[in-house]
PLY file of the C-alpha trace (Angstrom):
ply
format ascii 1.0
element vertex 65
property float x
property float y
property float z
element edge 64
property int vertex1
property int vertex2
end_header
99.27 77.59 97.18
95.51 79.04 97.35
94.11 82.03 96.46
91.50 83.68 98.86
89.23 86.94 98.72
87.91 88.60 102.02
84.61 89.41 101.34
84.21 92.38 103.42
87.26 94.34 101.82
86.13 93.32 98.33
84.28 96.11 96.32
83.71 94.81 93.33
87.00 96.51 90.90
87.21 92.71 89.02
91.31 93.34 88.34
91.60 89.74 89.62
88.72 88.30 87.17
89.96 90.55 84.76
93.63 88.64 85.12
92.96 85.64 86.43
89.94 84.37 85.22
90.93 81.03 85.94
91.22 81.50 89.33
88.45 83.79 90.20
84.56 84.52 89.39
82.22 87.50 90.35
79.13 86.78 92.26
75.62 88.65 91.28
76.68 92.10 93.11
80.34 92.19 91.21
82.03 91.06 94.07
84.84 88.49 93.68
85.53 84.97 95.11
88.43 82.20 94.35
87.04 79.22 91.96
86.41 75.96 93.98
88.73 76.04 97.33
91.07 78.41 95.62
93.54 75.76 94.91
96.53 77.78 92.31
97.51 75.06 89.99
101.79 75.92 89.61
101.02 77.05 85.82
99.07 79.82 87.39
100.66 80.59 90.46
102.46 84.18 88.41
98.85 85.22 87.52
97.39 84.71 91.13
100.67 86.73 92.39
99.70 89.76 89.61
95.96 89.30 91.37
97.27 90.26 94.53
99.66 93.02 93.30
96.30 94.26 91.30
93.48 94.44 94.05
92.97 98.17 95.34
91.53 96.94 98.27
94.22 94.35 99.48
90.94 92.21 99.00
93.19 88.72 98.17
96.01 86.90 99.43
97.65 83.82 98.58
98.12 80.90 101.57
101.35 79.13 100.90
100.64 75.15 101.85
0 1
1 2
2 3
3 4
4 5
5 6
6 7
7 8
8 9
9 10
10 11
11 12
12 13
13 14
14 15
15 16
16 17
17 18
18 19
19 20
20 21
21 22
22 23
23 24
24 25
25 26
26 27
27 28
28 29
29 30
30 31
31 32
32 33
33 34
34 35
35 36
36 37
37 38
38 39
39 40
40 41
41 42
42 43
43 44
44 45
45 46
46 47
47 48
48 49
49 50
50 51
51 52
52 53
53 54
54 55
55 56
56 57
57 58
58 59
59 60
60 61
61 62
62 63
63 64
């Protein structure tokens, strides 16, 4: 499972960072990105799931591998 945040639909709300901080960071305009290739380690695949519920935009979504 990954985790990945289109860049153009991202405006900068930070739920995901805000519940995932594991999984995602916030570049220097607020806007979010997944950590390293946005690999979702099983422990954190509920929090990457809330992330997606969470986003206003419909900014993230999770690639099943």
């Amino acid at each position: 499972m990954k985790v990945q945040v289109d860049q153009s639909k991202c405006q900068g709300h930070n739920r995901c960072y805000a519940i995932a901080p594991e999984l995602f960071d916030v570049d220097d305009l607020g806007n979010a990105f997944a950590i390293g290739d946005g690999v979702v380690e099983p422990h954190l695949a509920e929090k990457a799931r809330l992330a997606v519920a969470n986003c206003p935009e419909y900014a993230i979504s999770i690639v099943e591998e």
